[in-house]
C-alpha positions as CSV (number, residue, x, y, z in Angstrom):
1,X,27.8,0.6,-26.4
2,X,29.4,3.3,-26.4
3,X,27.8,4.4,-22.8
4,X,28.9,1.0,-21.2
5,X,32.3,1.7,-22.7
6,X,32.1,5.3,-20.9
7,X,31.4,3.8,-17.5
8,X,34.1,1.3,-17.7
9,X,36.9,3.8,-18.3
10,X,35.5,5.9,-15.7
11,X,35.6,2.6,-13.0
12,X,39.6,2.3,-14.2
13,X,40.0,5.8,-13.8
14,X,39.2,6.4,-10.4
15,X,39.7,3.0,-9.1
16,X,42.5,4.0,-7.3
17,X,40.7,6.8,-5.2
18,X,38.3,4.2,-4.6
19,X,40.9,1.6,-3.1
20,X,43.1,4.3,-1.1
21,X,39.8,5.7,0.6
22,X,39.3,2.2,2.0
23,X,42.6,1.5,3.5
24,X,42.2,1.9,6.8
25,X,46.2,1.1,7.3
26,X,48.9,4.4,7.5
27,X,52.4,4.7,6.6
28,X,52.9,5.2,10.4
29,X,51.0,2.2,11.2
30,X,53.5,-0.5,9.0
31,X,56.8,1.1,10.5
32,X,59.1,-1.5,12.5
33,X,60.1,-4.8,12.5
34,X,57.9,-7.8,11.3
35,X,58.6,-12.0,11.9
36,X,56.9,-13.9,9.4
37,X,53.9,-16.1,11.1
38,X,53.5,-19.5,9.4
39,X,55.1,-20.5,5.6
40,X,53.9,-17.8,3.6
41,X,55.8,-14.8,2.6
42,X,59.0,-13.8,0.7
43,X,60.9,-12.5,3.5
44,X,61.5,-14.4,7.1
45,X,61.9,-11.0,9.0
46,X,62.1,-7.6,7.6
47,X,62.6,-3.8,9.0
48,X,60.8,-0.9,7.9
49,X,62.5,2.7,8.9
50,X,61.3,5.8,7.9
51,X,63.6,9.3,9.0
52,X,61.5,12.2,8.8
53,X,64.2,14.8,8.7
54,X,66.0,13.6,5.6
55,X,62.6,11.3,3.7
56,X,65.1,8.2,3.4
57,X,62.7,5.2,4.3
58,X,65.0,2.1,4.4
59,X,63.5,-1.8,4.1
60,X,66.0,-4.0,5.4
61,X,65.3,-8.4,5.9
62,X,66.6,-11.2,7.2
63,X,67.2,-14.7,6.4
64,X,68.0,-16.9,9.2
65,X,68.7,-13.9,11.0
66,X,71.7,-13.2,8.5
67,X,70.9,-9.8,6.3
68,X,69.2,-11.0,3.0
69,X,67.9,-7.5,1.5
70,X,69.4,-4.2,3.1
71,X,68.9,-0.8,2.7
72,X,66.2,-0.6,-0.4
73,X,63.8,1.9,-0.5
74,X,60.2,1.2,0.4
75,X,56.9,3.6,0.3
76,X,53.4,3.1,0.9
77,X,51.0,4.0,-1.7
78,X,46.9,3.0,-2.7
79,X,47.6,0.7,0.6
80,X,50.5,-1.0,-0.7
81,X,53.7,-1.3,0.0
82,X,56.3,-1.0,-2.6
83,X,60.0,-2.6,-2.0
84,X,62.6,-0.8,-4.6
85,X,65.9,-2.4,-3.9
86,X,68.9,0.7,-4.4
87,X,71.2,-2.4,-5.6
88,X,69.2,-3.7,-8.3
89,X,69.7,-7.0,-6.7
90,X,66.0,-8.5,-6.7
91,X,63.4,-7.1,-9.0
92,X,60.7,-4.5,-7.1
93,X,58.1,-6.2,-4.6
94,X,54.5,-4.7,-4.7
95,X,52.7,-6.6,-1.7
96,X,48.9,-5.5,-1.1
97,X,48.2,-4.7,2.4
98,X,45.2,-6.8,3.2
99,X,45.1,-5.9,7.2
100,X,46.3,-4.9,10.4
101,X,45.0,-6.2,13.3
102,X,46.4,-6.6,16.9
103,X,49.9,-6.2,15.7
104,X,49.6,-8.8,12.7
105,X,50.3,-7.5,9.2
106,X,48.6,-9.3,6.6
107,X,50.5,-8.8,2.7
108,X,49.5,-10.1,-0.3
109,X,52.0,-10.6,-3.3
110,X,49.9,-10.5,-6.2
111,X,52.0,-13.5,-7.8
112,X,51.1,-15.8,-4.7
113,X,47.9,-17.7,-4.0
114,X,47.8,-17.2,-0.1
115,X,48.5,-13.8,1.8
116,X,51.4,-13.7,4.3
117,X,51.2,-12.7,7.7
118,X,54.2,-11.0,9.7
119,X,53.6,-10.2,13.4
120,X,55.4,-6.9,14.9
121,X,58.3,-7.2,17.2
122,X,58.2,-5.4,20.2
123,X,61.0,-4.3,21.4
């Protein structure tokens, strides 16, 4: 019992590590703006900046392109990305990043059934 017990604290413990080494998306990659594709997802269009010089990384979104969520913090960690609003306004969003393909981020609220898919805008 007690080696089964062993192994599954280990498999917590370094679950994690596991997860981050299979993310195959960056921080660099999720940067920009995003339109939500179909009915799924919290936010109808969102912004993610990042400034180098100073470390601020802003998340800003839109609702009928009228500002719904602006300036909250945002960072990317185990291949999620974690929405911190500075206002307190809405609680913290932590959405799994399932994929990036051919400009088409699929997220992944762990609350919600179906992922969300947002495609980048180009500018």
């Amino acid at each position: 019992m007690n080696i089964v017990r062993t192994f599954l604290l280990l498999l917590i413990a370094i679950s994690p590590a596991l997860h981050a080494d299979t993310c195959s998306v960056t921080e660099d990659d999720i940067v920009g703006a995003w339109s939500q594709q179909g009915e799924q997802g919290f936010f109808e269009e969102f912004a993610l900046t990042s400034d180098s010089s100073s470390g601020v990384k802003d998340f800003n979104s839109w609702l009928h392109h009228r500002p719904e969520l602006v300036n909250a913090a945002w960072e990317f960690k185990d291949c999620q990305l974690i929405i911190t609003p500075r206002s307190n306004e809405f609680p913290s969003f932590q959405l799994n990043i399932l994929s990036l393909k051919e400009n088409a981020l699929q997220l992944q609220d762990e609350s919600e059934d179906l992922p969300s898919v947002y495609k980048r805008i180009l500018n």
